[in-house]
C-alpha positions as CSV (number, residue, x, y, z in Angstrom):
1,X,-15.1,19.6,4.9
2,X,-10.9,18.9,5.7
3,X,-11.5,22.4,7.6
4,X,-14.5,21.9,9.4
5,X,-13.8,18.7,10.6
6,X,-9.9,19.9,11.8
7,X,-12.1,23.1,13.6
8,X,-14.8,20.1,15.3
9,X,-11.3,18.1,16.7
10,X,-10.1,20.9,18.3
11,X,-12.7,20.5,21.0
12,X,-11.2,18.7,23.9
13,X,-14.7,17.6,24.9
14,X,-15.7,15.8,21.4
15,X,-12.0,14.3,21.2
16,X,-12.7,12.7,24.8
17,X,-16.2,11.0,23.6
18,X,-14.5,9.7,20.5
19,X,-11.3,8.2,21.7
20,X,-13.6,6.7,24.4
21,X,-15.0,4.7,21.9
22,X,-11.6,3.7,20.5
23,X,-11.0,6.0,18.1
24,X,-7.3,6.8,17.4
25,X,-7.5,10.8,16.5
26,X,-4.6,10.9,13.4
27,X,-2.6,14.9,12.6
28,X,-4.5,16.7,10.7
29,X,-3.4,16.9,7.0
30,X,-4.0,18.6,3.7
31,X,-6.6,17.2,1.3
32,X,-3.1,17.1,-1.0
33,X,-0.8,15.5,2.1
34,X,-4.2,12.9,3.0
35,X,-4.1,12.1,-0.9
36,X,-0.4,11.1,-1.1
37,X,-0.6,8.9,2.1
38,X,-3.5,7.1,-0.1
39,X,-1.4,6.6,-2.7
40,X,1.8,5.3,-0.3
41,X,0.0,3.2,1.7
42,X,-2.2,1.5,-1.6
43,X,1.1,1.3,-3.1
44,X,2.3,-0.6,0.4
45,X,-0.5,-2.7,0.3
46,X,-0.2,-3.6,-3.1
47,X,3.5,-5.4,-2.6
48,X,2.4,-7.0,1.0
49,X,-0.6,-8.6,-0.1
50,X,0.8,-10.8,-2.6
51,X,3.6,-11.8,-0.6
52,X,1.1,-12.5,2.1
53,X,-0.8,-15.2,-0.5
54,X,-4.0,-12.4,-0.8
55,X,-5.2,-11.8,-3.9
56,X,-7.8,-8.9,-4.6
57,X,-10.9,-10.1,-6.3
């Protein structure tokens, strides 16, 4: 899917109809590199919440 979808972005056409709705269009990345930026940003989250008085339920 990670290939396919890369391949459908490349099109200049489909990249103009979504970023017309708002959509911010991130570097493509691995499976592996998208996994680790899960686990830095939940590890990111993780410390801010707290300290911003939001507890996960």
């Amino acid at each position: 899917m990670n290939r396919e979808v890369t391949q459908l972005l490349k099109d200049p056409a489909l990249r103009k109809q979504l970023e017309s709705t708002g959509l911010q269009i991130a570097a493509p990345m691995t499976p592996e590199a998208f996994a680790g930026y899960v686990r830095a940003e939940s590890a990111r989250y993780a410390k801010l919440l707290p300290q911003l008085g939001i507890r996960g339920e």
